[in-house]
C-alpha positions in Angstrom: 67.7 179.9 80.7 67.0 176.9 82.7 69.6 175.7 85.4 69.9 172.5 82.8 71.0 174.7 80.0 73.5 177.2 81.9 74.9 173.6 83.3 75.6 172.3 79.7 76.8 175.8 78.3 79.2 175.4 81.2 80.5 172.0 80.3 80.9 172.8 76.1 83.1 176.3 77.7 85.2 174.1 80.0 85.4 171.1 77.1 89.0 172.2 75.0 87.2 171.1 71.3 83.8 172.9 71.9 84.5 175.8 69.8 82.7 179.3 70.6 80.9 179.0 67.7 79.0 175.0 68.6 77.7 177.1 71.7 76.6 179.9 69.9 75.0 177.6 67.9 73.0 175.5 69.9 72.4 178.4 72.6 72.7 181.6 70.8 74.9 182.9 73.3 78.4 184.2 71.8 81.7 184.3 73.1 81.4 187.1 75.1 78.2 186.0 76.7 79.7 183.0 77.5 82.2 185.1 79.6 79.9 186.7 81.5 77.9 183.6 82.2 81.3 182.0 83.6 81.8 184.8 85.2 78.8 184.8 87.2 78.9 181.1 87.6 82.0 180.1 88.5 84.2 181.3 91.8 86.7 183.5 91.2 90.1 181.1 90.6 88.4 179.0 88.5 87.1 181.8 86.3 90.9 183.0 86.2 91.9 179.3 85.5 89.2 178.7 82.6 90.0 182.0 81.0 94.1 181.2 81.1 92.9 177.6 79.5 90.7 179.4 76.3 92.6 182.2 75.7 96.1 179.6 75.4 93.3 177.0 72.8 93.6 177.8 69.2 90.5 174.6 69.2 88.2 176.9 71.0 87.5 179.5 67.8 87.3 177.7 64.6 89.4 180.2 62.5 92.5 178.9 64.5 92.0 175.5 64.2 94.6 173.8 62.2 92.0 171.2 60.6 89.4 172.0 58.0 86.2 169.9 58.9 85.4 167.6 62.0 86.9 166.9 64.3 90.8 166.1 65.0 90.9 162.5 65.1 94.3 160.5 65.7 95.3 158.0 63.2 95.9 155.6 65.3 92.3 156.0 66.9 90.0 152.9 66.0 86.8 153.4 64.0 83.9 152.5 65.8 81.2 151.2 63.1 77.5 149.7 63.9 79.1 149.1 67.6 81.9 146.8 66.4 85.3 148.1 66.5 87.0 147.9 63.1 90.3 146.8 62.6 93.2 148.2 60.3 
């Protein structure tokens, strides 16, 4: 793995709607691999911190998430289309 791509797997573990299963997907590294690899990287607290944060996110495994397909998206969020924001 290239310092670029531990960086990145990094950033989708710390993200909260990244599930397990986008890194896995993109990296082949599973959940578990994904600990060790924040383990290594990351100083002691904010390993502790990160793991209190994913184990307390139902959006980080996608058999807990309360939405089917997508992404969550608030209905009051604005549609971006062809870089014109849409109105109601």
């Amino acid at each position: 793995m290239t310092d670029r791509e531990i960086d990145r797997i990094i950033e989708m573990a710390w993200e909260d709607r990244t599930p397990f299963d986008a890194i896995s997907y993109q990296f082949a590294y599973s959940e578990k691999d994904v600990i060790e690899l924040m383990r290594k990287e990351l100083k002691r607290s904010s390993f502790k911190m990160w793991r209190a944060r994913v184990q307390s996110r139902s959006t980080k495994h996608l058999k807990k998430r309360n939405f089917e397909e997508g992404r969550f998206k608030c209905s009051r969020q604005k549609q971006i289309t062809q870089n014109k924001i849409s109105k109601r």
